[in-house]
C-alpha positions in Angstrom: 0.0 0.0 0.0 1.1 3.7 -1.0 0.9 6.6 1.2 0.6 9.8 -0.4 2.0 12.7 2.4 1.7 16.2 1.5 0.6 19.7 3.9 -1.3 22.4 3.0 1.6 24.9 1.5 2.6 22.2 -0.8 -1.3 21.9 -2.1 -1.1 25.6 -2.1 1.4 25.8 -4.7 -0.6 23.5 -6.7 -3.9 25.3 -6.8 -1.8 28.0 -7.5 -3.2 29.9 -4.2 -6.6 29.2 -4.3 -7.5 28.5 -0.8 -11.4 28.1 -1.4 -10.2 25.1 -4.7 -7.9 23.2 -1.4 -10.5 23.5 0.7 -13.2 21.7 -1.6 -10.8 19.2 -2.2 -9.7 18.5 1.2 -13.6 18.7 2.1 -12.5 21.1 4.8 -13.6 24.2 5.6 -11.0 27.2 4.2 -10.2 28.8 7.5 -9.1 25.3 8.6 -6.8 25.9 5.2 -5.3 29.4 6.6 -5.0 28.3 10.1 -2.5 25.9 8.4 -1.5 27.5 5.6 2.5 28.6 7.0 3.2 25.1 8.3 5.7 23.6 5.8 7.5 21.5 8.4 3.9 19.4 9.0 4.6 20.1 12.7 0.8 20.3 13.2 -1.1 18.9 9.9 -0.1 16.6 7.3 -2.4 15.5 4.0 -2.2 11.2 4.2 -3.8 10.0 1.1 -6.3 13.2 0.7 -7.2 13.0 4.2 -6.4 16.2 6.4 -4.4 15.2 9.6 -4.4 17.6 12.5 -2.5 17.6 15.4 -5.0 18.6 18.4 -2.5 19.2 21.2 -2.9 17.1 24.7 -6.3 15.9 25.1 -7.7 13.6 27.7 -5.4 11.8 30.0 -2.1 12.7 28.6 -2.8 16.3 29.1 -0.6 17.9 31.7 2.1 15.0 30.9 5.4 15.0 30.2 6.7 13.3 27.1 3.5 12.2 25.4 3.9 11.4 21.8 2.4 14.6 19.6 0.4 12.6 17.4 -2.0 13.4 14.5 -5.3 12.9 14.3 -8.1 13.0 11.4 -9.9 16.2 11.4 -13.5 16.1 11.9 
């Protein structure tokens, strides 16, 4: 199986800017698109096979703990 990893700058550059095109194709809303529109590195998003990936920061349990994996999680 293939997995296809890209962010939202690099999709950016594809639909040549057009924030509102990324955002119908993500099937996300576009200020979800701006919020992550600077984060090349894919600290907190990342694109896995056309599916928008979000890191949400410490939820649950792990919050207030040291050393918890920052994971990524679907976006809803």
């Amino acid at each position: 199986m293939n997995v296809n990893i890209q962010t939202i700058p690099e999709l950016l550059i594809k639909t040549r800017g057009n924030q509102a095109e990324l955002a119908r194709i993500l099937k996300s809303n576009r200020t979800t698109i701006r919020k992550y529109h600077r984060d090349k590195e894919a600290r907190f998003h990342a694109i896995v096979n056309g599916v928008l990936m979000v890191h949400r920061g410490a939820w649950g349990e792990s919050a207030g703990r040291k050393g918890h994996k920052n994971e990524l999680a679907p976006s809803a």
